[in-house]
BAVEXZA-179930 format. One record per atom (N, C-alpha, C): x, y, z; residue number from 1. Coordinates in Angstrom, 1 decimal. Layout:
residues N
x	y	z	marro
X	Y	Z	NUM
...
This chain:
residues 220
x	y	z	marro
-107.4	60.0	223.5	1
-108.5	59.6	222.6	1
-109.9	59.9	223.2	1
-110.7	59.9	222.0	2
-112.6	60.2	223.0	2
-112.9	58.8	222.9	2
-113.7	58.4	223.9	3
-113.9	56.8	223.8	3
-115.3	57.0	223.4	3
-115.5	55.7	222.9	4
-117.3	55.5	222.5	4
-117.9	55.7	223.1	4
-117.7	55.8	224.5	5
-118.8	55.6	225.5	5
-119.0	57.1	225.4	5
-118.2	58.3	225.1	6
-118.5	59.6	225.2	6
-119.5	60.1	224.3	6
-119.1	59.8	223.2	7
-119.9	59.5	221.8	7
-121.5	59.4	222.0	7
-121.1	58.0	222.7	8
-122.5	57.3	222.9	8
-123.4	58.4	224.1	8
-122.5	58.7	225.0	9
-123.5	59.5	225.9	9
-124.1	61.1	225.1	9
-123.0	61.1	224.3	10
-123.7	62.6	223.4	10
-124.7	62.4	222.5	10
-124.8	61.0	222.2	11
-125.7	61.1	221.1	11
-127.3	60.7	222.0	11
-127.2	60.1	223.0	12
-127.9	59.6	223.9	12
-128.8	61.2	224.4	12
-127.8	61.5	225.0	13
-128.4	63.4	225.3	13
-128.6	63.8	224.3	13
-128.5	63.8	223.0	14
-129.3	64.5	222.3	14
-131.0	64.0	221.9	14
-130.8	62.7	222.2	15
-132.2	62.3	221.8	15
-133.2	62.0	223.6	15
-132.4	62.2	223.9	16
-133.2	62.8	225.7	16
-132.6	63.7	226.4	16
-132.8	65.5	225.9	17
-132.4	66.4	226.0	17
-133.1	66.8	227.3	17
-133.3	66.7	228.7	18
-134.0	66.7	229.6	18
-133.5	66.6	230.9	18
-134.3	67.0	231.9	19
-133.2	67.5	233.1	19
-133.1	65.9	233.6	19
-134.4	65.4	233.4	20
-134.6	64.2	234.0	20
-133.6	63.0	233.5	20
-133.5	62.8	232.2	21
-132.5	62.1	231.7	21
-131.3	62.1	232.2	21
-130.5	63.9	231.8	22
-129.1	63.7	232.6	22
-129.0	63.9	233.8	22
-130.0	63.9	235.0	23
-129.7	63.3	235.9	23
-129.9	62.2	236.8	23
-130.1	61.7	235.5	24
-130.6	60.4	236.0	24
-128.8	59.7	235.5	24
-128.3	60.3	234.4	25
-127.5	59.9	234.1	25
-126.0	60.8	233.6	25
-125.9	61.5	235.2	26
-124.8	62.2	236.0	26
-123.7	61.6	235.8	26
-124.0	60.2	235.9	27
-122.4	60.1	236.1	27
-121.7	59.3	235.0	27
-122.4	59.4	234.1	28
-122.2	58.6	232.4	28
-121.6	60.0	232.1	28
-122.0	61.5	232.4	29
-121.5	62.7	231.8	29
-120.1	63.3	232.5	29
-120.1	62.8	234.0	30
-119.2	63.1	234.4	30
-117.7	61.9	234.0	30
-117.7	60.4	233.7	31
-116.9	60.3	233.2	31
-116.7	60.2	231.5	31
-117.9	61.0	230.6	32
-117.4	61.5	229.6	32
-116.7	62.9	229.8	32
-117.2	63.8	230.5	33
-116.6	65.5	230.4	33
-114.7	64.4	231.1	33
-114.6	63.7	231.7	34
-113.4	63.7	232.2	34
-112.5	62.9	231.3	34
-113.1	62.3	230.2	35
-112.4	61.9	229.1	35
-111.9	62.8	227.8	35
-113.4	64.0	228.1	36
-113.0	64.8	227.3	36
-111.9	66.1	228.2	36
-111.8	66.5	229.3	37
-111.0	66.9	230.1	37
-109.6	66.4	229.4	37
-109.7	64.8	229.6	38
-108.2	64.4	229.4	38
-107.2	64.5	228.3	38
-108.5	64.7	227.0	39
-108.0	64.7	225.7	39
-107.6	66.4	225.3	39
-108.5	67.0	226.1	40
-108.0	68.5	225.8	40
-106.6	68.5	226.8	40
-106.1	68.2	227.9	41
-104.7	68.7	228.7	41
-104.3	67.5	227.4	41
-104.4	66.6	226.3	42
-102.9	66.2	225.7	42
-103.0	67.3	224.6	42
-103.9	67.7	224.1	43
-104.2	69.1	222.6	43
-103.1	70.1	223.6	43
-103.4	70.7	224.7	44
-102.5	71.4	225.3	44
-100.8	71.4	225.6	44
-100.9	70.3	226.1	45
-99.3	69.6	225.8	45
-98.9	69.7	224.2	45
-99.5	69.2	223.8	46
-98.9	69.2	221.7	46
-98.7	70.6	221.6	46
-99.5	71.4	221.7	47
-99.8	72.9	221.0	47
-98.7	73.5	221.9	47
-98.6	72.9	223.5	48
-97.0	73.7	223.9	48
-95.7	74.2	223.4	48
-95.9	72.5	222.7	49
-94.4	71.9	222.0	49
-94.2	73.7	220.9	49
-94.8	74.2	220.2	50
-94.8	75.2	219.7	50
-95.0	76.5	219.7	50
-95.9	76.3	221.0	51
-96.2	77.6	221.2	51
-96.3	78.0	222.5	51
-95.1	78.8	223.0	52
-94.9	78.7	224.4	52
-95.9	79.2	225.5	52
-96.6	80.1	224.8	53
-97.7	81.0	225.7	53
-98.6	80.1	226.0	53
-99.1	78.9	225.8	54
-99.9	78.0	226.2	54
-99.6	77.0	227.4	54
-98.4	76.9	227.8	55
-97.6	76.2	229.0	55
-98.3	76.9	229.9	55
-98.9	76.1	231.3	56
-99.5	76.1	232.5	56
-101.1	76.4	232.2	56
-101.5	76.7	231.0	57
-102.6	76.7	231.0	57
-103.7	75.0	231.6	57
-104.6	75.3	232.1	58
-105.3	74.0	232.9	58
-106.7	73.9	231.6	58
-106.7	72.7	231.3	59
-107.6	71.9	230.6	59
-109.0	72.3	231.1	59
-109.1	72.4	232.4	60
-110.5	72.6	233.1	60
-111.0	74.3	232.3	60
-110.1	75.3	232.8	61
-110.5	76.4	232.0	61
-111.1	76.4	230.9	61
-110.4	75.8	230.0	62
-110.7	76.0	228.6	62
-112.0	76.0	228.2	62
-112.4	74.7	229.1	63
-114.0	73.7	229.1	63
-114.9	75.2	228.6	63
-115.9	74.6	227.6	64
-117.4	75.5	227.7	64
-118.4	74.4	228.4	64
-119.0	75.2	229.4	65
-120.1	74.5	230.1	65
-121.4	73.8	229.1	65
-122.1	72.7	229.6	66
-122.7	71.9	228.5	66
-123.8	72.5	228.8	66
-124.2	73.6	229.8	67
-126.2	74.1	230.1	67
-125.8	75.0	228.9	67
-126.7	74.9	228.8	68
-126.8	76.1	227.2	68
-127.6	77.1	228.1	68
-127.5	78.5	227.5	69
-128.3	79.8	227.9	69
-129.3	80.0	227.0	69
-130.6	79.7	227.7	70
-131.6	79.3	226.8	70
-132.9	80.7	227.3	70
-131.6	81.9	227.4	71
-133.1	82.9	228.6	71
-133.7	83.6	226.8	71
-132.8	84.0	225.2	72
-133.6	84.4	224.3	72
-133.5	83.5	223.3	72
-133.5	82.3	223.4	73
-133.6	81.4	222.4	73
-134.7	80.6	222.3	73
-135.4	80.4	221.3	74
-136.7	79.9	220.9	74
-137.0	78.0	221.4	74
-135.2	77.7	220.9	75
-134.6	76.4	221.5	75
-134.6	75.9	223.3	75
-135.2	75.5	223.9	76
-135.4	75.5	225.3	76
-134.7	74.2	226.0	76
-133.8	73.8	224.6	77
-133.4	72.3	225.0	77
-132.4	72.7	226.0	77
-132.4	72.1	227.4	78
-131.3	72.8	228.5	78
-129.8	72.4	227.9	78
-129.5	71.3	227.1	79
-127.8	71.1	227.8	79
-127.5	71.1	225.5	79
-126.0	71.4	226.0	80
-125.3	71.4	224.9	80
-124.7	69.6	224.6	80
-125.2	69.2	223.2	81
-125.0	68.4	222.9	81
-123.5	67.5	222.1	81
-122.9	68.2	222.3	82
-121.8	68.4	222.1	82
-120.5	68.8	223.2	82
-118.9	68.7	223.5	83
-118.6	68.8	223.7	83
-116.8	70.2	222.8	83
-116.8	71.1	224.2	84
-116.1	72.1	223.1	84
-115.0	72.6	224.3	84
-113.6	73.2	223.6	85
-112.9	74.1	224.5	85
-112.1	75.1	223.3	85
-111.7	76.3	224.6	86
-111.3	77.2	223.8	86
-110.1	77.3	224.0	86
-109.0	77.0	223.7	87
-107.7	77.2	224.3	87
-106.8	78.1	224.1	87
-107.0	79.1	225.0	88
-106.4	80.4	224.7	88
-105.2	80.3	225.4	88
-104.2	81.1	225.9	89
-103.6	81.1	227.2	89
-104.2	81.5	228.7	89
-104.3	80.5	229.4	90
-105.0	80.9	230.8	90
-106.2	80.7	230.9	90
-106.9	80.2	229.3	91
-108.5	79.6	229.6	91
-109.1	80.4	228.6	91
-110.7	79.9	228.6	92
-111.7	80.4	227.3	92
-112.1	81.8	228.0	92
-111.6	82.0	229.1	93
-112.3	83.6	229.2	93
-110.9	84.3	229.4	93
-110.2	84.4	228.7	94
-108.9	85.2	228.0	94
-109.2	85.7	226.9	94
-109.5	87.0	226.6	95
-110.0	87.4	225.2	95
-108.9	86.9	224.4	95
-108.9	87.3	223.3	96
-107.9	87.3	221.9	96
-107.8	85.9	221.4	96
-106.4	86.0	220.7	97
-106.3	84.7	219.2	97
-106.0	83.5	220.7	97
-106.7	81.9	219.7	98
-106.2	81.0	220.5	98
-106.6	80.1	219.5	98
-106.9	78.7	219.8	99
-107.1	77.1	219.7	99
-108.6	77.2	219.8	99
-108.8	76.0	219.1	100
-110.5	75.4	219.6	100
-110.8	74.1	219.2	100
-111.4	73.6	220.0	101
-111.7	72.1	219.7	101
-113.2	71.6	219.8	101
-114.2	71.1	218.7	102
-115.7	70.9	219.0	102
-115.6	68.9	219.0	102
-116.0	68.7	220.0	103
-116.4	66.8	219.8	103
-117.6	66.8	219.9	103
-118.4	66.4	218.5	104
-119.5	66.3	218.2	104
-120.1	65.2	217.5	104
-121.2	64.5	217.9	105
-121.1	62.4	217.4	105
-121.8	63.3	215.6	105
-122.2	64.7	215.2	106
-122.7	64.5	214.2	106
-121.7	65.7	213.2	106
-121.0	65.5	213.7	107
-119.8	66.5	213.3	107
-118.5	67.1	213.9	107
-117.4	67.0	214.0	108
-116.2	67.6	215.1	108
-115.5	68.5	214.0	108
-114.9	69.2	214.6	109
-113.4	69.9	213.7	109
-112.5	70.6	214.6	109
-111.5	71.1	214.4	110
-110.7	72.2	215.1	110
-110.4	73.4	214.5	110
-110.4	74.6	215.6	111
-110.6	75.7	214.8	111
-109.4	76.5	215.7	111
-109.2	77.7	215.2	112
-108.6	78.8	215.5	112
-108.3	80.1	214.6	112
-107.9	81.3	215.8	113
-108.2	82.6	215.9	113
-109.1	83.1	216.5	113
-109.7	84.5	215.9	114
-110.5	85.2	217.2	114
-112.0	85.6	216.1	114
-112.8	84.8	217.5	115
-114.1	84.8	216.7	115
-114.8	86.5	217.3	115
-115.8	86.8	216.7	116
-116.3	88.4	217.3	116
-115.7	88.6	218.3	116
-114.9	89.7	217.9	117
-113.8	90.3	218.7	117
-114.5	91.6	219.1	117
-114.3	92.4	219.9	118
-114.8	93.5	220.4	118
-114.5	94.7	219.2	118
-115.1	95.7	219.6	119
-114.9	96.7	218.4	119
-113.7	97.2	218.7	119
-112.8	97.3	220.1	120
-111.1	97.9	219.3	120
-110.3	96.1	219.8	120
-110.7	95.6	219.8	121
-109.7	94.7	219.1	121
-109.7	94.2	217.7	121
-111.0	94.0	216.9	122
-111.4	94.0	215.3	122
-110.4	95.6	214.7	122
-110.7	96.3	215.5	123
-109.7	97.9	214.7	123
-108.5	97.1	214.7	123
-107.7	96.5	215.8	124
-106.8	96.4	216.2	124
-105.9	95.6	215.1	124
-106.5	94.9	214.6	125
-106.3	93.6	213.8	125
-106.5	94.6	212.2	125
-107.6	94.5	212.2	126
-107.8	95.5	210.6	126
-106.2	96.5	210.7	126
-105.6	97.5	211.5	127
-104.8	98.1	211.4	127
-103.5	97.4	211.3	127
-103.2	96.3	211.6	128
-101.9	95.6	212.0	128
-102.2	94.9	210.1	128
-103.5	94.6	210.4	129
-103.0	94.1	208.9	129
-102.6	95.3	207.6	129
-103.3	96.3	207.9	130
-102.9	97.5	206.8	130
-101.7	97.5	207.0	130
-101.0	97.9	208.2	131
-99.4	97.8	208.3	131
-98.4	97.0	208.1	131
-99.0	95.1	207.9	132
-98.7	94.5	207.7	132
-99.0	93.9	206.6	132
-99.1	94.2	205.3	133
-100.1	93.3	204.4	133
-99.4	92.0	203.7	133
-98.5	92.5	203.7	134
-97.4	91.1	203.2	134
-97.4	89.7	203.9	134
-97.3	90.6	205.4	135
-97.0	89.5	206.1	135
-98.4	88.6	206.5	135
-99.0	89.3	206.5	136
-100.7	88.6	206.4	136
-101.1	87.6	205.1	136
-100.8	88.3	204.1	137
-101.1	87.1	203.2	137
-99.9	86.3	203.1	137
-98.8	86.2	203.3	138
-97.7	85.5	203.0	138
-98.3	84.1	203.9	138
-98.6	84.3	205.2	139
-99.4	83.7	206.2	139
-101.1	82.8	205.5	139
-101.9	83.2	205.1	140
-103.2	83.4	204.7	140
-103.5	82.7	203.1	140
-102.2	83.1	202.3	141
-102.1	82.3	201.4	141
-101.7	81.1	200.8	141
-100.3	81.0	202.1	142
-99.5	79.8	202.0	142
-100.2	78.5	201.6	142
-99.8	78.1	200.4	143
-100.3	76.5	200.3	143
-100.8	75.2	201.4	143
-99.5	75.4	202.1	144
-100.2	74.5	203.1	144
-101.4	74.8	204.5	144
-101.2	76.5	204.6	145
-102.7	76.5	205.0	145
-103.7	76.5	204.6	145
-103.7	76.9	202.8	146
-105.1	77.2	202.6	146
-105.8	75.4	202.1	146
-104.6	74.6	202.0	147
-104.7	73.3	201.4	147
-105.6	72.5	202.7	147
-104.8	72.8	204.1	148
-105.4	72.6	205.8	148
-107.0	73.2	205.7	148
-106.6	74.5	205.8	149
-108.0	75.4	206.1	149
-108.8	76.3	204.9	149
-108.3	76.3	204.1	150
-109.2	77.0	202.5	150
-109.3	78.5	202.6	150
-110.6	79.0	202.7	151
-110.9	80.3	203.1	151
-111.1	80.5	204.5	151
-110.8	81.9	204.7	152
-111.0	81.8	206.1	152
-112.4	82.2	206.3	152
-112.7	81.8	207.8	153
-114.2	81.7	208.1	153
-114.9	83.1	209.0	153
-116.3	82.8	209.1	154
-116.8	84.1	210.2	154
-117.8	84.4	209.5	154
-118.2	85.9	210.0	155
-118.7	87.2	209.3	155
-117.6	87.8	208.5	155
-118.4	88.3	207.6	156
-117.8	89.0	206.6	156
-118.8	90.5	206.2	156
-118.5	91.4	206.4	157
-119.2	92.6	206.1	157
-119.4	92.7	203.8	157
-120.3	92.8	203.5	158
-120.5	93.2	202.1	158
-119.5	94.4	201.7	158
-119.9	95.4	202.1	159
-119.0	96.7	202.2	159
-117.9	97.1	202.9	159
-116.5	98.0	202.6	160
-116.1	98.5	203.1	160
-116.2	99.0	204.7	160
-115.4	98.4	205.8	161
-116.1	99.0	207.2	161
-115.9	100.3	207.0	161
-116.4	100.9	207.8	162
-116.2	102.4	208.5	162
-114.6	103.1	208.2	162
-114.2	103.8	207.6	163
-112.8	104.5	207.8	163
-112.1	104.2	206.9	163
-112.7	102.6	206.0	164
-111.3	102.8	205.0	164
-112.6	102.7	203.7	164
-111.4	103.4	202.5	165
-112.4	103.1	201.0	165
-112.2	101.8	200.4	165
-113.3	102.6	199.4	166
-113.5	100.5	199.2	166
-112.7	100.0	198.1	166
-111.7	100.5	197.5	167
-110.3	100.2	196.7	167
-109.7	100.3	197.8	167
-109.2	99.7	198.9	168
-108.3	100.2	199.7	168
-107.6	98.7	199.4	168
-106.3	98.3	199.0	169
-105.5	97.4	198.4	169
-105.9	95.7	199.8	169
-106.1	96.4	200.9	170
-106.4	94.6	201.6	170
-108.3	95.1	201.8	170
-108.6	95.7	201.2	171
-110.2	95.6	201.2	171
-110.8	94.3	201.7	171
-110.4	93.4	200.9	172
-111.2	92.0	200.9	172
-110.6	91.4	202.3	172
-109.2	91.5	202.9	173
-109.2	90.8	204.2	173
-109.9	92.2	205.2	173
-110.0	93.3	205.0	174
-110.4	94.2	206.2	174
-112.2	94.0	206.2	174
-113.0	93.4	205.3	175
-114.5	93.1	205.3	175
-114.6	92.1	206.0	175
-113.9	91.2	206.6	176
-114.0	90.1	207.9	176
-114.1	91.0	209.2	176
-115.3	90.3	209.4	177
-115.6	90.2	211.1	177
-114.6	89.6	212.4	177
-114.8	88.6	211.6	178
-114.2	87.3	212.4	178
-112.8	87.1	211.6	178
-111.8	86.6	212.7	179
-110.3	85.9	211.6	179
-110.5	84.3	212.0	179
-111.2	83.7	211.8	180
-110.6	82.3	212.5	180
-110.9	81.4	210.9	180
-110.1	80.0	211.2	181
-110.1	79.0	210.2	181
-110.1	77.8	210.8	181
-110.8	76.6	210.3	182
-111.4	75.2	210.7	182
-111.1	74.2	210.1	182
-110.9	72.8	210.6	183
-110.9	71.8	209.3	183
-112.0	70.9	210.2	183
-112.6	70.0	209.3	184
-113.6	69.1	210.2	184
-112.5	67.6	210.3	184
-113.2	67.0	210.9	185
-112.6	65.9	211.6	185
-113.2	64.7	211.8	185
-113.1	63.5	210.7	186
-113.5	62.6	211.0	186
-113.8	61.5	212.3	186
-115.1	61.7	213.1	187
-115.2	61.2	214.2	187
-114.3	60.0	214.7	187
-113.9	59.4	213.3	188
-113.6	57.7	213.6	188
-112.1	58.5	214.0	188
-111.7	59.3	213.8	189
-109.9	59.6	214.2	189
-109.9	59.9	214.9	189
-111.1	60.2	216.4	190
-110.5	60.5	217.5	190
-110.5	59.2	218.4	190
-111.0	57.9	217.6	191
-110.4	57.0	218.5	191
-109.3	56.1	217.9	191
-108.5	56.8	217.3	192
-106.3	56.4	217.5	192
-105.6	57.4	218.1	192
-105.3	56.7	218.5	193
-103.9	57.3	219.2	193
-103.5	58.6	218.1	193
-103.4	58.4	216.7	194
-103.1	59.0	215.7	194
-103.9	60.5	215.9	194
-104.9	60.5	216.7	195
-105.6	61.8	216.4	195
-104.6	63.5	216.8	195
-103.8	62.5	218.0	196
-102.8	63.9	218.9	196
-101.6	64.3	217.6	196
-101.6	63.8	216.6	197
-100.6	63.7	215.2	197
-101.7	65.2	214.7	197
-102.9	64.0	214.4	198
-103.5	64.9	213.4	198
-103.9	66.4	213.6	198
-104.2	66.3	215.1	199
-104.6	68.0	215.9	199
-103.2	68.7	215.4	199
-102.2	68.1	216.0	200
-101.1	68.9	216.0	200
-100.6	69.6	214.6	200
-100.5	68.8	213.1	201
-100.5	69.0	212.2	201
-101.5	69.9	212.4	201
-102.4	69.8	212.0	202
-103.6	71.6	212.4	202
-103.6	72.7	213.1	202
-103.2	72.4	214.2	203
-103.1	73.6	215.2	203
-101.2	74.3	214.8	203
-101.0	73.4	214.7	204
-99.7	73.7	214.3	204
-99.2	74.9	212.6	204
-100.6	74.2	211.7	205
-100.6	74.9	210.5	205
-100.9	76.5	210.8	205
-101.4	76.7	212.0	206
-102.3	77.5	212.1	206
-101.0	78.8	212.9	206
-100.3	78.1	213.3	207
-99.4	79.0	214.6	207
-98.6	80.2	214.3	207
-98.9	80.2	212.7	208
-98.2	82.1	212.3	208
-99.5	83.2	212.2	208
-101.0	82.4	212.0	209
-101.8	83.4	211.8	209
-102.4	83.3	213.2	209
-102.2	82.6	214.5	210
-102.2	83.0	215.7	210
-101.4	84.3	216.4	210
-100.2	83.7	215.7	211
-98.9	84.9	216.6	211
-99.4	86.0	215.8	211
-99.9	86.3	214.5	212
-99.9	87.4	214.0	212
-101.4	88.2	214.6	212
-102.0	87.5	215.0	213
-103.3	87.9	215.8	213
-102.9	88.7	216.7	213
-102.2	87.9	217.6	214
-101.8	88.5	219.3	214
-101.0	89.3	218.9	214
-100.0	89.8	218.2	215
-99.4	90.8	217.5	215
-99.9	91.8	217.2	215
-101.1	91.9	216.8	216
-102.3	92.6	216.1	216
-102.6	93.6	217.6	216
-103.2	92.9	218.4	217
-103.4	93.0	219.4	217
-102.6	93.3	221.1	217
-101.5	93.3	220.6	218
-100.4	93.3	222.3	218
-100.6	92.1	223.0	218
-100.8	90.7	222.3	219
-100.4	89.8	223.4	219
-99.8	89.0	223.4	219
-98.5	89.2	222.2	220
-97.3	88.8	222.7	220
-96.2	89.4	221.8	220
């Protein structure tokens, strides 16, 4: 579970976004990042249960760091006010399809797939789905994902990309950027027990248009 006190120190940093504040109050952040630590290794244990490629992966990896990179942003606020991991296999700096988790006191959700993918792994995926179009929407339109996740999310190009015409029969899935899908998450559910149910029903919904990603791509 995220306990309130995690909550409370995020919302706290957001309203004294300053070097002085969190260090003044280090170690309020170090035993929130280690509650949120704890809650991402049980999301990894659940998402095991189904999906083998995620076994041995370490909770620490996954972490995104909370200094934000503020060298071209107009925003100078140093730290991320929120808490996030990417759970791929082997950590957030493993390209390709994976898990994701945002704890945020003014919004949370879980997400997955592959967000801006490089230009040949986006080919990579566009061509697996031409070859596969069945199996992509059979996946994509299933009631119980789209009921979970709706439309899927991202960029979306207006036009036809590059190479294919614009009647080309999966037109509308090959104009995504991005393949990933989200549901939000009422704050109050990450303190029951019930919440390691509710992740899993989600990430779980999600585990055919994962495998078909890494398929897309050679990783597994």
């Amino acid at each position: 579970m995220i306990a309130q006190s995690t909550f409370d120190f995020l919302t706290e940093l957001k309203q004294n976004n300053n070097r002085e504040w969190y260090h003044a109050n280090k170690d309020r952040f170090k035993d929130a990042q280690q509650n949120f630590i704890d809650f991402v290794a049980m999301l990894l244990f659940r998402i095991s249960e189904f999906d083998a490629n995620m076994i041995g992966t370490e909770p620490k990896d996954c972490l995104f760091r909370i200094y934000r990179d503020i060298r071209f942003s107009k925003d100078k606020t140093p730290y991320k006010t929120w808490f996030s991991a990417s759970m791929n296999p082997g950590g957030r700096k493993r390209m390709g399809a994976g898990y994701y988790i945002t704890v945020n006191p003014e919004g949370s959700y879980l997400a997955g797939g592959v967000w801006h993918p490089d230009k040949d792994t986006l080919t990579a995926i566009r061509e697996y789905i031409v070859a596969w179009p069945n199996q992509f929407e059979s996946i994509v339109n299933d009631n119980g994902f789209r009921q979970t996740f709706g439309e899927l999310g991202g960029d979306r190009l207006k036009v036809a990309p590059k190479g294919y015409p614009k009647d080309h029969p999966q037109i509308e899935w090959l104009k995504y950027k991005d393949f990933i899908v989200s549901r939000s998450i009422p704050n109050s559910q990450f303190q029951s027990d019930r919440i390691f149910d509710f992740a899993f029903g989600g990430y779980h919904q999600m585990a055919d248009f994962i495998a078909f990603l890494r398929k897309a791509n050679n990783q597994s």
